[in-house]
N, C-alpha and C positions, 0 to 999 in steps of 0.2 A: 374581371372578377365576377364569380355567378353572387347574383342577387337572393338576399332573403326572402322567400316563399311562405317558410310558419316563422315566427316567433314570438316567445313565449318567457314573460318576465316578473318574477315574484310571483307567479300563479299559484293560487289554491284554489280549490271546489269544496264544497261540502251540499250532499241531497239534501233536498229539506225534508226526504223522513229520516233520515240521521242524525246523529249528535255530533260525531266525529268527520273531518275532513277528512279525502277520500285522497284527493292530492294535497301535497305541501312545496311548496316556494319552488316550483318547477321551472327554470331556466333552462332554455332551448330553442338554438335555429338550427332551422334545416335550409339547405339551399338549393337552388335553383339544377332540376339535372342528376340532384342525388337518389342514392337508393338507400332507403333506413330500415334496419330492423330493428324494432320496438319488442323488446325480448323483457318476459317476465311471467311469473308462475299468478294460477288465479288469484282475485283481491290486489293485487299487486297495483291497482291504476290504469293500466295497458291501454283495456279499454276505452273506462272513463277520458282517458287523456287523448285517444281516436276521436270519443264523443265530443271534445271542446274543440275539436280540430275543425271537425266537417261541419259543426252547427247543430247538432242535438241537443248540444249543451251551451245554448240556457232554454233554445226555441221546445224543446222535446220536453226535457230532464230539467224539473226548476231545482233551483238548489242556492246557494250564496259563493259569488264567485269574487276573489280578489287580486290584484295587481292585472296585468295583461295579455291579452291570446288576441293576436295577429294575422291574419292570413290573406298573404297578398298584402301586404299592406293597411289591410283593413281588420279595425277594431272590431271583434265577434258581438260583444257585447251592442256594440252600434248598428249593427246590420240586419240582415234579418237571414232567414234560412234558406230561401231561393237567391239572394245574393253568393253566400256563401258555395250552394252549390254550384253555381258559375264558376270556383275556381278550382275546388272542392270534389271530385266525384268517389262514392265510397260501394263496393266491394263488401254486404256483407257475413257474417259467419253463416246464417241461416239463408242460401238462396232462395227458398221457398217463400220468405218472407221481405219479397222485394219484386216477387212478381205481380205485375197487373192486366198483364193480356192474356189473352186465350188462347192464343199463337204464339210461336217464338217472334214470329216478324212484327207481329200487332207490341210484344214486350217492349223489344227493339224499338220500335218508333214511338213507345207511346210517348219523352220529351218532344220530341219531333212535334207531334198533334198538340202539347200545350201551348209551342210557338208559334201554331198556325201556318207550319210549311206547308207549303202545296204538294199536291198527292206525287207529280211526277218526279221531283225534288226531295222529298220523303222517301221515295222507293229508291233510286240512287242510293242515298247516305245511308238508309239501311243494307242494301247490298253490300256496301263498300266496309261497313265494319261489318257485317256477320263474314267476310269473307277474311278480316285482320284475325278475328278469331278464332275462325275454323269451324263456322257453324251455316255458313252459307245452304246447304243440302237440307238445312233442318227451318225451314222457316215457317212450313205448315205443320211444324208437330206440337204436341202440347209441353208446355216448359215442363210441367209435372210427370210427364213421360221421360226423361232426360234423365240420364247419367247424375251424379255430385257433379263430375268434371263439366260436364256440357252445361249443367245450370250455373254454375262461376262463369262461362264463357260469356253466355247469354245476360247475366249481368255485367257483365265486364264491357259490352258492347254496345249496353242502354245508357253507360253514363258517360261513351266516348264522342255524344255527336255536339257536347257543350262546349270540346276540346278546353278541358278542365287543363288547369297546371298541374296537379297535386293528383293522383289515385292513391286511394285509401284500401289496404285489404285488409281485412278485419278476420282472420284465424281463417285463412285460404284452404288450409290441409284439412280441418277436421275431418271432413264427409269421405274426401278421396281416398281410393286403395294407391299403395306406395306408386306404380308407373302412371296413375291420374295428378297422383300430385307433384312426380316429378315434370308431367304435363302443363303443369298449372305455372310452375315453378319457371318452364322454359317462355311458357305463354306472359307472364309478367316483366322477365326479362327481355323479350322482344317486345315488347311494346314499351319497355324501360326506354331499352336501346334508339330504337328506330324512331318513335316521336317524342323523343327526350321529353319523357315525362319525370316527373317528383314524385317518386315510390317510397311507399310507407306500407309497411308488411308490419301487422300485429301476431305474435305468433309464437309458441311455449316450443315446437319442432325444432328443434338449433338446426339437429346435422341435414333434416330435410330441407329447409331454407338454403342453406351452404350448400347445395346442389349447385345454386348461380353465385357468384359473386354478388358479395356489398358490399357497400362504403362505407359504412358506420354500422356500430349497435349504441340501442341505447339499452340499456341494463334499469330493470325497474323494480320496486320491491315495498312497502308497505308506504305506498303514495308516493314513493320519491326517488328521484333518477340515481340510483346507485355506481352508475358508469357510463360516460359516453365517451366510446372507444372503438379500435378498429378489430374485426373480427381473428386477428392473431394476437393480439396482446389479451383480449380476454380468453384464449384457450390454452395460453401460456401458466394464466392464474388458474387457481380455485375456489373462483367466486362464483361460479356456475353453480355447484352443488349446493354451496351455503347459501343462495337465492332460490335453491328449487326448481334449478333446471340440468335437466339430463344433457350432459357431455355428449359429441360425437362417440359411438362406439370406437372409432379408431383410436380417436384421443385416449380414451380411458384405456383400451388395449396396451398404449402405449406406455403411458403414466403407470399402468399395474405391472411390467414390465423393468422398470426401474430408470426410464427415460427422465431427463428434466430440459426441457427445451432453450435454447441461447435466443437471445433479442432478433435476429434477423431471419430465423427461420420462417415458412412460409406455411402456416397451418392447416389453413381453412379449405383446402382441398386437397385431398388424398393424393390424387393423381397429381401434383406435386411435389411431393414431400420427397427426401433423398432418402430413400430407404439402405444405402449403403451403410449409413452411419446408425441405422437400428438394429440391423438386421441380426446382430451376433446377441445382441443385448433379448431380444424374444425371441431368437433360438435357445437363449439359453435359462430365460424362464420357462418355455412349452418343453425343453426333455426332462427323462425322467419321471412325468406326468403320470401319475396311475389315474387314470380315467375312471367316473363312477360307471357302475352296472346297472342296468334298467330294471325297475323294482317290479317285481313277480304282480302279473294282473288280478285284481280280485275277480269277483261274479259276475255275469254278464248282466245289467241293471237294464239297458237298453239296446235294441236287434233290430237296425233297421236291413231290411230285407227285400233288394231288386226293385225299389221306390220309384215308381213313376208320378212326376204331377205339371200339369199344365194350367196356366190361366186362362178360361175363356178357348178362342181360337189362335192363339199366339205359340210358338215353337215351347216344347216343355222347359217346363224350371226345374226340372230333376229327370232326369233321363235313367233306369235301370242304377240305382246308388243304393250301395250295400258298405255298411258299417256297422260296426259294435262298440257301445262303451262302458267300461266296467267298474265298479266302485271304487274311489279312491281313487281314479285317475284325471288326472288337470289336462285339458284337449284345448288345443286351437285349432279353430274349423278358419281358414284363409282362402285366399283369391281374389277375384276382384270384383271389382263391383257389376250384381248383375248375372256374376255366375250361380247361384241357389244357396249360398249361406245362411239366409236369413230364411228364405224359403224350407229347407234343412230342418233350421232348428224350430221354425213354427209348426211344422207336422210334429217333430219330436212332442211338442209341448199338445197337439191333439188340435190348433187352433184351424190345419187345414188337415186334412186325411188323406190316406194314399188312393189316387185312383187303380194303381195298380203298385204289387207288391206288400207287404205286410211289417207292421211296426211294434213289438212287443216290447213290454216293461216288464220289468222280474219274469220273465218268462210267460208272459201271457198276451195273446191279441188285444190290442188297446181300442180295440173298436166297441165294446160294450162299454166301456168306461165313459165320463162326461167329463166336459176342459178341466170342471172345477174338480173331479177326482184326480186329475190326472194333475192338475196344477198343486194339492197337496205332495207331490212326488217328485215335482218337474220344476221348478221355478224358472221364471223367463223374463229379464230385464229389456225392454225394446232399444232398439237404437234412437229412436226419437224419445225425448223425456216428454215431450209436451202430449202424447198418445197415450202418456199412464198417469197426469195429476188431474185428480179429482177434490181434492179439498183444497181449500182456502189458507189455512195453519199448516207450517212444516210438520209439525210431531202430529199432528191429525193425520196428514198422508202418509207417514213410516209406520204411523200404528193402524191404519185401514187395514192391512191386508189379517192379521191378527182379530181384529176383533168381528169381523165377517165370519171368520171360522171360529169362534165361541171362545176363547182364550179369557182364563180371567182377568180383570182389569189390574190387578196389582201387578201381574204376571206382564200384562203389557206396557206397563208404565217400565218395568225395569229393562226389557229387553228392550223395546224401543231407546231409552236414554241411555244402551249402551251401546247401540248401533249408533247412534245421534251423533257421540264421544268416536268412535273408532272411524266414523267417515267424514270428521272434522267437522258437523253441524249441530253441536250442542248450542253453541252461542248462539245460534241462530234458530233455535228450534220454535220459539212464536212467532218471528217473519210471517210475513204472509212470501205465498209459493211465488205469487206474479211478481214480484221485487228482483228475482234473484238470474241470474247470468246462463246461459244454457248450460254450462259445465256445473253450475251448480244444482241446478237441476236434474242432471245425470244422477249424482250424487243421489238426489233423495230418493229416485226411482228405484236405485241398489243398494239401498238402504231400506226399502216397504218391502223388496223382495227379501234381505237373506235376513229380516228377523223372524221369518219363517223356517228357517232351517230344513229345507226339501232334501231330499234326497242328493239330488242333481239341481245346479242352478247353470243357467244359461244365460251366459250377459253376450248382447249384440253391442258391440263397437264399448267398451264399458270406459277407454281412456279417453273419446272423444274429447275435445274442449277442457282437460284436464291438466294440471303440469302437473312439472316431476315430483314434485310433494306430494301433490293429493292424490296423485296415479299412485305413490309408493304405499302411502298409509289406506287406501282401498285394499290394494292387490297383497297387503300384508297379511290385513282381515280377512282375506278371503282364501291366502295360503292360511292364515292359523284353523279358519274352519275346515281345510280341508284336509289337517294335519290331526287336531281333537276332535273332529266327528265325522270324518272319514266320507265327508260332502265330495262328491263327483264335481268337476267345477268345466264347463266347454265354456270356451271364449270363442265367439267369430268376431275375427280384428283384421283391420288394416296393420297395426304394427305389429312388425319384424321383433320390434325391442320386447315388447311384451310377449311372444311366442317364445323369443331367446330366453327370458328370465323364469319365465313364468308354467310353463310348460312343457310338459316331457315327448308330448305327441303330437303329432300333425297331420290334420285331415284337409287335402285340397283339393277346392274345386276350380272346377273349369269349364263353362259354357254350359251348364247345368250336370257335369259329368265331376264321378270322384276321378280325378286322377291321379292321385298320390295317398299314402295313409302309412304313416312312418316316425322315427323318432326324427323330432324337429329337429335336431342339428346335419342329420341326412338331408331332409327337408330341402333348408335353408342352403345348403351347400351345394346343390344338383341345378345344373344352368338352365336342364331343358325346363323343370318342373316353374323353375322360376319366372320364362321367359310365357309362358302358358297361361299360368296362373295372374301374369300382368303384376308381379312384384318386385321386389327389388334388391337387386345379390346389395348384400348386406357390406358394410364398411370391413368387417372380420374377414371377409373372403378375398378381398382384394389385399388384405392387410396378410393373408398366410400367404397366398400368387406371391408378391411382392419377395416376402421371406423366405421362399422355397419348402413352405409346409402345406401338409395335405389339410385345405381348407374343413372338410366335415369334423376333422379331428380338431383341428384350431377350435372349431366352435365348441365342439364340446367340453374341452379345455375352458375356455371363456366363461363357457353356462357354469359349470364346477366352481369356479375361482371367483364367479359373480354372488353363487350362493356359498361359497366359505366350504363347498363339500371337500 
């Protein structure tokens, strides 16, 4: 019989800058061997309940803590936080904020050097896991040069030489493009597998997780365990959605289809499922289908034209890239990480300029212009939140960007507290900013931009760290602006799901090349652009294979039936 590892009995937490308790009466083991996904949409706890695991919480995070939190047999409250990490090693959201060397190998060892290993002995155990990881070749570079996917690695390999019980991954996906995090995905589960470790995956991604098998979920929602259960009994329900998290694409394919799933069926991986017994059932919702028509382009707003740019002496980040995007159109600019996306969209916005080739706005060379002209026109939400807050109060940072450009204060009191309301951050709007969770952080950075209402706004990675509630009531606010004031809207995303719902177009890149530029259900449907681009054939296309339907068509079918057209 495997032995209990966490456990956790009448637990509650409450911060002590809060009123309210964050968890309530949380009952849970996990045991020795398992692999758990800690499923639940932001505020939900998820976290917080990570934080009481590994020793944050109380040694970090004071707050008032009641009944008990066990790990390893030891009392948290008892211990202390380097005890804890002994059993303990956590994996977190932000790997930039968990590195302390200069080097990968210096990252890597630096436990190692607080135990006073000797050097020959040290260099061993560091080879030995950057080679578990697949980072061996990288030990003189800097972690801050590194991929999303390579800096997880590189954490993942600094807290493997305490040969902990328990690894903790605290939102593995956010940073990664879909085949880094299907990466990440296989990387956890070999190291599940192989040194039977206790995995604890924190994480709002259902269907990206469900790449590997798990043993359990536990189902979380306003501090408290809503369901601890096996990954087909909860896709069988629809407590997914009424918790705020996004279903597998296939599942919902299925379920819109007119499917109801029997007790033994096997869910949680596609490439299981008997597709004999669906197959008549979404043949015969997809015929008959009149497909929307792609809606007539307005003006050309923006002409990037044969764009070369390079950093330094390094190979270019944009190699000869020619695109246009025209008013009233919703773009996702994809690929993987690394390939010029963000590079892309930082010239668009004026922040670096073309060395070679030419960039116009309303039909004019944007080179006499200044960021700050160009950023009345242009808006640009970064992919990092912590590189755009400047003030201390929420409603001070949404209302920054307004009252720089002379707006009057009544004027900014009311658009501010209706962007506050529509991106879920009114309740919170005198927090202070350092208090709050990187996802919600996100939040107020895309909240300072579109109370500006630009022309064009440009959100980098905009669902990051987000679940399915707050990604839906964002990206609703940002289709209604694009529907009543005719706001150009490009997303550069890692997700598929949001390029499917959310967008009509798709600009991809590739090793700093466009290689595609097309309506996204083409897109998503085409193997070579997919395999290229480092992304990921989507659940819908295996789900048409499967049915014997032409997948480009399935998707578009889906994207219609997803928006009620």
């Amino acid at each position: 019989m495997k032995k209990p590892v966490i456990e956790l009995k009448d637990f509650s937490f409450r911060y002590k800058s809060q009123k309210e308790f964050t968890l309530h009466d949380i009952n849970l083991t996990i045991y020795s061997g398992e692999k758990v996904l800690i499923l639940g949409p932001s505020g939900s706890g998820k976290s917080t309940l990570g934080s009481c695991i590994n020793g944050l919480i109380p040694f970090s995070y004071d707050g008032e803590m009641s009944g008990s939190c066990k790990v390893s047999g030891i009392e948290t409250r008892e211990a202390n936080i380097f005890t804890i990490s002994n059993h303990v090693g956590t994996v977190l959201q932000d790997s930039d904020a968990q590195f302390v060397g200069l080097s990968v190998g210096e990252d890597i060892a630096f436990s190692l050097e607080n135990d006073a290993v000797s050097r020959p002995e040290m260099l061993k155990k560091v080879d030995a896991v950057a080679k578990i990881v697949g980072m061996d070749a990288f030990l003189d570079a800097l972690p801050y040069s590194l991929s999303g996917g390579q800096k997880q690695k590189v954490a993942l390999a600094g807290i493997m030489h305490n040969d902990v019980e328990t690894l903790l991954f605290d939102e593995p996906l956010a940073a990664l493009d879909p085949a880094m995090g299907m990466a990440a995905i296989d990387l956890i589960d070999q190291v599940h597998k192989q040194h039977n470790k206790t995995v604890l995956i924190i994480e709002h991604r259902f269907e990206d997780v469900l790449y590997r098998h798990v043993d359990r979920i536990i189902l979380m929602n306003d501090g408290r365990i809503q369901l601890d259960t096996t990954p087909d009994e909860l896709l069988r329900s629809d407590i997914l959605k009424r918790n705020g998290i996004r279903e597998p694409l296939y599942i919902s394919a299925l379920k819109n289809a007119g499917i109801r799933f029997g007790e033994n069926e096997h869910l949680d991986s596609i490439d299981e499922l008997d597709f004999d017994q669906y197959r008549d059932a979404v043949t015969r919702a997809f015929q008959n289908v009149a497909l929307s028509q792609p809606k007539p382009k307005g003006e050309k707003i923006i002409e990037v034209s044969h764009v070369s740019f390079g950093y330094g002496h390094e190979r270019l980040a944009l190699n000869d890239v020619s695109f246009d995007i025209s008013r009233g159109e919703k773009i996702s600019i994809i690929g993987k990480n690394g390939a010029g996306k963000s590079t892309a969209a930082k010239l668009i916005c004026g922040i670096i300029r073309p060395q070679k080739g030419e960039v116009r706005i309303n039909g004019k060379d944007y080179k006499a212009l200044s960021i700050r002209e160009i950023g009345r026109m242009v808006g640009y939400v970064m992919q990092n939140p912590n590189q755009m807050l400047v003030k201390d109060i929420i409603k001070d940072e949404v209302g920054l960007a307004m009252a720089l450009n002379g707006f009057d204060e009544a004027v900014i009191k009311e658009r501010t507290e209706k962007v506050l309301r529509m991106c879920g951050l009114y309740s919170m709007r005198n927090w202070p900013v350092g208090v709050l969770s990187y996802g919600q952080k996100k939040r107020i950075t895309i909240a300072s931009i579109l109370v500006l209402q630009p022309d064009v706004i440009i959100l980098d990675e905009p669902t990051a760290g987000q679940d399915y509630k707050r990604y839906t009531e964002i990206m609703h606010f940002i289709d209604q602006l694009n529907r009543e004031y005719n706001i150009t809207i490009v997303f550069i995303t890692h997700d598929m799901h949001l390029a499917i719902e959310y967008t009509d177009r798709s600009i991809v890149f590739a090793d700093g090349e466009c290689i595609a530029d097309d309506a996204v259900f083409k897109v998503l449907s085409n193997d070579e652009i997919i395999s290229r681009a480092n992304l990921k054939q989507t659940s819908l296309v295996t789900l048409a294979h499967r049915c014997g339907i032409d997948p480009e068509h399935y998707i578009h079918y889906f994207i219609d039936s997803e928006r009620g057209e």
